[in-house]
DRENDREN-950763 format. One record per atom (N, C-alpha, C, O, CB): residue in one letter; x, y, z. Coordinates in nm, 4 decimals, padded with zeros to 6 digits. Glycine has a CB too. Example, Ala and Ser with C-alpha at 12.3 -4.5 7.8 and 13.67 -1.06 7.14 Angstrom:
% residues 2
<A,<01.3190,-00.5690,00.7800>>
<A,<01.2300,-00.4500,00.7800>>
<A,<01.3200,-00.3300,00.7800>>
<A,<01.4236,-00.3319,00.8465>>
<A,<01.1308,-00.4473,00.9046>>
<S,<01.2850,-00.2250,00.7080>>
<S,<01.3670,-00.1060,00.7140>>
<S,<01.2900,00.0030,00.7870>>
<S,<01.3409,00.1138,00.8039>>
<S,<01.4084,-00.0598,00.5725>>
END
This chain:
% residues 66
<X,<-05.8930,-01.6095,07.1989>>
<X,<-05.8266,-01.7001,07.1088>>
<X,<-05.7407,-01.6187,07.0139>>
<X,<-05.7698,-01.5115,06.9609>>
<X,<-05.9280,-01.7872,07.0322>>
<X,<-05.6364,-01.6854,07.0033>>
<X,<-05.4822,-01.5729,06.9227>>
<X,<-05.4701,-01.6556,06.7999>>
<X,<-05.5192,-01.7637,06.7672>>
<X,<-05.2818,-01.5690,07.0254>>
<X,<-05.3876,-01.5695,06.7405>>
<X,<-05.3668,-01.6842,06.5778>>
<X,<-05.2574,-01.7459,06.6555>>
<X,<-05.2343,-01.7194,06.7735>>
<X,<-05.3037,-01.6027,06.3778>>
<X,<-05.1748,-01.8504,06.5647>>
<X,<-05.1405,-01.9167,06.6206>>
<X,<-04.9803,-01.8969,06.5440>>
<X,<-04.9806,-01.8983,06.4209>>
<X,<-05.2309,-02.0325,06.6279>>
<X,<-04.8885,-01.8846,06.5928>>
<X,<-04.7453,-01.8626,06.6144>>
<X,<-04.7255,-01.9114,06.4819>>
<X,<-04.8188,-01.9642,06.4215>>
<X,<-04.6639,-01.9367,06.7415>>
<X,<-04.5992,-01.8968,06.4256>>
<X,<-04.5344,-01.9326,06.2828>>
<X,<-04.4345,-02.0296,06.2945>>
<X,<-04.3828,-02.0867,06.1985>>
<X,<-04.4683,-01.8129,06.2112>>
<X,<-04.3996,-02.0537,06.4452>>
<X,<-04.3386,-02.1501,06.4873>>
<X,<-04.4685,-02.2931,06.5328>>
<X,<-04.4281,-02.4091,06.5419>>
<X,<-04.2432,-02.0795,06.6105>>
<X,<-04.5541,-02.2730,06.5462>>
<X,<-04.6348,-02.3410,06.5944>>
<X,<-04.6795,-02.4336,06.4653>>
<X,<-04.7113,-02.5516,06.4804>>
<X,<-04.7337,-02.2562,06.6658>>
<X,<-04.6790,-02.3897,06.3789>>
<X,<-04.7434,-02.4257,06.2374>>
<X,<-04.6522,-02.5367,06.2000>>
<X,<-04.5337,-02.5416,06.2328>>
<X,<-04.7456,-02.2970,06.1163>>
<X,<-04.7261,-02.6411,06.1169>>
<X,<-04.6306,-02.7840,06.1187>>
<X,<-04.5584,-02.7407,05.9830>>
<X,<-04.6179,-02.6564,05.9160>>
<X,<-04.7280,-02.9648,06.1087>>
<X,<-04.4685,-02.7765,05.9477>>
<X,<-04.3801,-02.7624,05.7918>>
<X,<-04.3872,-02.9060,05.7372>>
<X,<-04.3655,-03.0151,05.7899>>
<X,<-04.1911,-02.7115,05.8062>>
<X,<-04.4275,-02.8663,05.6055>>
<X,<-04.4342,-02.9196,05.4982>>
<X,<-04.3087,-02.9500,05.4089>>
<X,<-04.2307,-02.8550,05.4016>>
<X,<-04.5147,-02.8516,05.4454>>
<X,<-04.2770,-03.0507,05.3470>>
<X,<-04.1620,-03.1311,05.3400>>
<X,<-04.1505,-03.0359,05.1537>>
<X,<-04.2473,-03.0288,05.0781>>
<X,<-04.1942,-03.3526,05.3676>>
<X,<-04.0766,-03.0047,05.1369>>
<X,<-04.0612,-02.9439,04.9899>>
<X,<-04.1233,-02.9914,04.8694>>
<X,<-04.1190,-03.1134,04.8535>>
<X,<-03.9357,-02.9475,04.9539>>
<X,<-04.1759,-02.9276,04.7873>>
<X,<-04.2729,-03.0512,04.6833>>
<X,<-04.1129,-03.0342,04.5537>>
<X,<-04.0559,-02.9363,04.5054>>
<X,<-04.5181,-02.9604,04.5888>>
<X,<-04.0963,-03.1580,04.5430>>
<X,<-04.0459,-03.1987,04.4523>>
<X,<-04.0458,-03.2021,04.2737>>
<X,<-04.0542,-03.3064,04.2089>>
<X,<-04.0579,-03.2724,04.4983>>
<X,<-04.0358,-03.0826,04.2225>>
<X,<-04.0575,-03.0571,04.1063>>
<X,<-04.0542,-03.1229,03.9627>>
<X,<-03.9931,-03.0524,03.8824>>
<X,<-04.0056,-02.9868,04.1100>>
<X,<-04.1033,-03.2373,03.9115>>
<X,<-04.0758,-03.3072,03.8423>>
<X,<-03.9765,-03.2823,03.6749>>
<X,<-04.0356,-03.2075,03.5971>>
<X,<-04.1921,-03.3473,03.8490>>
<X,<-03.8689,-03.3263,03.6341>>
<X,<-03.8152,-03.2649,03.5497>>
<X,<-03.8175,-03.3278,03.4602>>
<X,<-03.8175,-03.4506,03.4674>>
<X,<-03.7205,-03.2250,03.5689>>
<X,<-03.8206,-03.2489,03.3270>>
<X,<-03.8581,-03.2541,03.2086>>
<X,<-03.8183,-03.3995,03.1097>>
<X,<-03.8896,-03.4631,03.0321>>
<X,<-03.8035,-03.1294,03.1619>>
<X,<-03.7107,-03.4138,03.1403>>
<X,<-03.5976,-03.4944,03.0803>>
<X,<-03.6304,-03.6529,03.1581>>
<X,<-03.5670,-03.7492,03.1150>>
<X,<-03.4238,-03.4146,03.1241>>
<X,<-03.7111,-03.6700,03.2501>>
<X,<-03.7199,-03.7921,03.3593>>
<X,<-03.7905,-03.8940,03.2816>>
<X,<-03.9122,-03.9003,03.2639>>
<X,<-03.8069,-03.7575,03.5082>>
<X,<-03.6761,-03.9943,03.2251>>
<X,<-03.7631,-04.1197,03.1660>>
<X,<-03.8604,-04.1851,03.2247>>
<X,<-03.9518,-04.2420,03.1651>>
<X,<-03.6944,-04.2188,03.1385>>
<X,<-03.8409,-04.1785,03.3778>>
<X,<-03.9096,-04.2986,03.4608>>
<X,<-03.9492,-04.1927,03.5991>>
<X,<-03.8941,-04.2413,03.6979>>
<X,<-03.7793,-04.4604,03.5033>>
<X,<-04.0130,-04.0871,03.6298>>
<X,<-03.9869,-04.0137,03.7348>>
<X,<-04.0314,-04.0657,03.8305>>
<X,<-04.1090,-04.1593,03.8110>>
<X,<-04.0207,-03.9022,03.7317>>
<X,<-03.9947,-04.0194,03.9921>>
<X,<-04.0408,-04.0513,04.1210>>
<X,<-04.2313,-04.0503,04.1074>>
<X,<-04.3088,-04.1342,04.1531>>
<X,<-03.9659,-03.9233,04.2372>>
<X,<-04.2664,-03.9121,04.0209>>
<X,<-04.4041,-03.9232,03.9859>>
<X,<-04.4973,-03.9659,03.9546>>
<X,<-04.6170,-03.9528,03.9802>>
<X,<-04.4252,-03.9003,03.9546>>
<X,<-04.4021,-04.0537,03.8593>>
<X,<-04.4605,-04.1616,03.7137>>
<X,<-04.4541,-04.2980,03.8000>>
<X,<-04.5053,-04.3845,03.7290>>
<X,<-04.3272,-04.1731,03.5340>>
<X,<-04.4170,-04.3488,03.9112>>
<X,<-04.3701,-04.4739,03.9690>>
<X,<-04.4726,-04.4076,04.1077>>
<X,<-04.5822,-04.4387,04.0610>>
<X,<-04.1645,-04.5085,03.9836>>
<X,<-04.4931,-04.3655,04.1905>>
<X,<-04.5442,-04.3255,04.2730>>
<X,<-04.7558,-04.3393,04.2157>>
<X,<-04.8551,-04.3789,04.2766>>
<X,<-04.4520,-04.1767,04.2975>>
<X,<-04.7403,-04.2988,04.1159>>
<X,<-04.9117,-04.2746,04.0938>>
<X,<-04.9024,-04.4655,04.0405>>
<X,<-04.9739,-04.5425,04.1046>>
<X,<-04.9821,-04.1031,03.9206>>
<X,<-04.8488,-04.5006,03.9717>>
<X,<-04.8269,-04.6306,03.9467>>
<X,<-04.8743,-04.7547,04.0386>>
<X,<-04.9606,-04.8420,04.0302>>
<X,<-04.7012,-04.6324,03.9346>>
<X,<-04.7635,-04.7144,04.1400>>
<X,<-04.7749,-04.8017,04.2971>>
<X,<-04.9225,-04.7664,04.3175>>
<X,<-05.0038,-04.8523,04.2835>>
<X,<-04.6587,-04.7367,04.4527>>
<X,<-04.9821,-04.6152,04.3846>>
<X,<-05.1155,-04.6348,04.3970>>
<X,<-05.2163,-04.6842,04.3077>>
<X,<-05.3289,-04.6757,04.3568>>
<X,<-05.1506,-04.5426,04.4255>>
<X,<-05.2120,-04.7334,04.1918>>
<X,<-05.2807,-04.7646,04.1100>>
<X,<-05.3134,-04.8910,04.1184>>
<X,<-05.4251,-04.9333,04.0884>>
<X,<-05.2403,-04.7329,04.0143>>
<X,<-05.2170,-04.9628,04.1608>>
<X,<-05.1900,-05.1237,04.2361>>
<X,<-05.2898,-05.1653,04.3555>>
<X,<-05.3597,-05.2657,04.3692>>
<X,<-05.0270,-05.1299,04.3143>>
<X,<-05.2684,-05.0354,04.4489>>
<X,<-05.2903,-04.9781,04.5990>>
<X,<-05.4876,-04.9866,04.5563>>
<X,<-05.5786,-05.0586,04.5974>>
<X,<-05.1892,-04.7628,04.6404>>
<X,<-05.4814,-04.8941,04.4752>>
<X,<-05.6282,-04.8695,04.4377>>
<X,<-05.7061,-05.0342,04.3855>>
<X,<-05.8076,-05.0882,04.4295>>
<X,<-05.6260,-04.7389,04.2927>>
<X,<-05.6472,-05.0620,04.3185>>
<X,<-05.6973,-05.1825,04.2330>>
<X,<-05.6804,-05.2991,04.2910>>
<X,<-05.7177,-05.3964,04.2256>>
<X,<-05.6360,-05.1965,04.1071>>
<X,<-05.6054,-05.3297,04.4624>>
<X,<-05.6219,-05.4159,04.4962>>
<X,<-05.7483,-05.3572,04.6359>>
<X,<-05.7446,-05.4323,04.7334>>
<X,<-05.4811,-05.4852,04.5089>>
<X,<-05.8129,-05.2818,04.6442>>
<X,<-05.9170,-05.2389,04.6830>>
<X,<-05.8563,-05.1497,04.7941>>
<X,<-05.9213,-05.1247,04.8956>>
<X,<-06.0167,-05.3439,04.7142>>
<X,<-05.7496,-05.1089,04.7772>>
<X,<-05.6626,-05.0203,04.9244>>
<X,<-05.6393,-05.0694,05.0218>>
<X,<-05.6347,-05.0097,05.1294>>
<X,<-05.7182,-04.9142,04.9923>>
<X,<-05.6169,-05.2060,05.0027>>
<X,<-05.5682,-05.3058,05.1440>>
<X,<-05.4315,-05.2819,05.1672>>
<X,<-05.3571,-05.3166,05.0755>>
<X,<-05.5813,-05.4815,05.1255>>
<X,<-05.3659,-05.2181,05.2928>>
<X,<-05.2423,-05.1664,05.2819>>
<X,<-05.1482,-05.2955,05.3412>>
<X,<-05.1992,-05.3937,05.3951>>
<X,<-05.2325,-05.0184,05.3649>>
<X,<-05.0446,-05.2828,05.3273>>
<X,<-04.9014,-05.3692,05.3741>>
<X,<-04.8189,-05.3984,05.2590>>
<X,<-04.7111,-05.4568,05.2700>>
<X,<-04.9305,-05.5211,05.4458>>
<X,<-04.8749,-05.3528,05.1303>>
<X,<-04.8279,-05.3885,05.0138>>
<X,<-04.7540,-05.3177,04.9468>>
<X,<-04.7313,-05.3540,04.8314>>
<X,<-04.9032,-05.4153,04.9491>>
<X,<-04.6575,-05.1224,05.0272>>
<X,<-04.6469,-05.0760,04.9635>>
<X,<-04.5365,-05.0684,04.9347>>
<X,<-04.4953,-04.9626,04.8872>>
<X,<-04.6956,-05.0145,04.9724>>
<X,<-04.4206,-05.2160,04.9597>>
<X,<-04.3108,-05.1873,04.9060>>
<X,<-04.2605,-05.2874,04.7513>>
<X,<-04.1631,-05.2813,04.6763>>
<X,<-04.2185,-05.2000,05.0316>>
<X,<-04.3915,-05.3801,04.7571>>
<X,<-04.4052,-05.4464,04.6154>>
<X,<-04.4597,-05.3747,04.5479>>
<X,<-04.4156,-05.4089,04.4382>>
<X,<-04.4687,-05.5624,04.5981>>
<X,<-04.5428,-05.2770,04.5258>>
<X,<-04.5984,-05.1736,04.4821>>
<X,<-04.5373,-05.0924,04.3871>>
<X,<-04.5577,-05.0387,04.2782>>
<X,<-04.6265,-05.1125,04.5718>>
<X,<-04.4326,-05.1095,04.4965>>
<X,<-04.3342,-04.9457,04.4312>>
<X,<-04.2441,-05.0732,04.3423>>
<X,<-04.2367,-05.0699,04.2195>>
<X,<-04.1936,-04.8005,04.6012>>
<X,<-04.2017,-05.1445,04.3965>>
<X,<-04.1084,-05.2386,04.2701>>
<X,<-04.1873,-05.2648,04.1584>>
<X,<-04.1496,-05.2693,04.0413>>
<X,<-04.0549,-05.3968,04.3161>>
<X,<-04.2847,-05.2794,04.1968>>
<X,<-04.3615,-05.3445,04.0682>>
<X,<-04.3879,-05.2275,03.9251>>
<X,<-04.3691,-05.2469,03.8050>>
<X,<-04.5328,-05.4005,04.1349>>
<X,<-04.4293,-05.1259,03.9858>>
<X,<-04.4450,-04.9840,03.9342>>
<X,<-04.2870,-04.9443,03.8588>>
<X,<-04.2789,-04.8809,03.7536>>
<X,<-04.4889,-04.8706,04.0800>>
<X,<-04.1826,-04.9895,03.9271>>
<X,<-04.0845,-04.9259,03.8600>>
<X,<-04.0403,-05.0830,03.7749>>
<X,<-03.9538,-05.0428,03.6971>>
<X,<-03.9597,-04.8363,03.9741>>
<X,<-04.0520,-05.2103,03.7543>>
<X,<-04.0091,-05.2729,03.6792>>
<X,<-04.1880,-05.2400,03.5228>>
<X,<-04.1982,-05.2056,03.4050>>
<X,<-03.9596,-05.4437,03.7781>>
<X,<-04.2524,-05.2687,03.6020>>
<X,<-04.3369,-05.1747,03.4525>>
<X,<-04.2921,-05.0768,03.3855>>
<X,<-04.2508,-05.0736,03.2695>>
<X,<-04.4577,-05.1022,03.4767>>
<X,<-04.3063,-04.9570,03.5001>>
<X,<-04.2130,-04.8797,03.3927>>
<X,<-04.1193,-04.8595,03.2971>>
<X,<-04.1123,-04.7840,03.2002>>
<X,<-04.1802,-04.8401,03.4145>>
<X,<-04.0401,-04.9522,03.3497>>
<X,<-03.9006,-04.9631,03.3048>>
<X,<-03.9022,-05.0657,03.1949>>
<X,<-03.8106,-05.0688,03.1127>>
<X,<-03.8006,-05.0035,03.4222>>
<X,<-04.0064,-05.1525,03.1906>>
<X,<-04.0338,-05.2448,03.1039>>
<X,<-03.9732,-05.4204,03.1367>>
<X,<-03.9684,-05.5200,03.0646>>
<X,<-03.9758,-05.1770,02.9762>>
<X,<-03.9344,-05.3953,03.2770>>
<X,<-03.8302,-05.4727,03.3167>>
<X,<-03.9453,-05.6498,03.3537>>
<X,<-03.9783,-05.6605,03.4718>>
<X,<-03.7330,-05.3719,03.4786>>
<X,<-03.9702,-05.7095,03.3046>>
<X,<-04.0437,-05.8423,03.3671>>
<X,<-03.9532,-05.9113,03.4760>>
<X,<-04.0114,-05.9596,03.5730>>
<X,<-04.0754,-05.9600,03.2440>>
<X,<-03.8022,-05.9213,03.4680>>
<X,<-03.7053,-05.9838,03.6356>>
<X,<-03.7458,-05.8585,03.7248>>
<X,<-03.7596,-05.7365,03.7171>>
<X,<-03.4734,-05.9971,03.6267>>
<X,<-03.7570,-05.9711,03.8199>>
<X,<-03.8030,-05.9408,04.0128>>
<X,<-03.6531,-05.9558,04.0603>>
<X,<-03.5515,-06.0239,04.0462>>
<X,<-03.9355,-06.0967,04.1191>>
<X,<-03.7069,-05.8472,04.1257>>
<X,<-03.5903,-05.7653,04.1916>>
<X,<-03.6064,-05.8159,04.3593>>
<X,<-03.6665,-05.7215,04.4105>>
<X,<-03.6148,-05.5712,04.1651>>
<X,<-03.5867,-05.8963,04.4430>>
<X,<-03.6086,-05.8488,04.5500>>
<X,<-03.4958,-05.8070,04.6755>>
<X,<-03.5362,-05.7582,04.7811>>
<X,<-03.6907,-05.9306,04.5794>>
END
C-alpha cells in the first residue's frame, strides 16, 4: 500500500476570509440560515427560504423578497 498521489487528493474550494468592514457578511447570513435549519429540527428542502430569511433579518428588512 503507497501514499496516495497529490493528484489523487480531492481539493478543497478556498475558505473565504471574512472582512472586517462586512455589515451583513456571507458568514453572518450563512450561520443564520442554519439556525432556522437547526430549529426547525434539520428537516432539509428549506434551504433557499433560509438563506432569504437570514438575510432580510439581518438586514432588518420585514418585505419578502421572492
Amino acid at each position: 500500500m503507497g501514499k496516495a498521489k497529490t493528484g489523487d487528493r480531492e481539493q478543497q474550494p478556498p475558505i473565504r476570509p471574512t472582512l472586517p468592514n462586512e455589515p451583513t457578511g456571507v458568514n453572518d447570513v450563512a450561520q443564520r440560515a442554519y439556525d432556522h435549519y437547526v430549529a426547525r429540527g434539520c428537516e432539509h428542502g428549506h434551504d433557499v427560504s433560509d438563506w432569504l430569511a437570514a438575510e432580510r433579518e439581518l438586514r432588518g428588512s420585514s418585505r419578502l423578497t421572492v
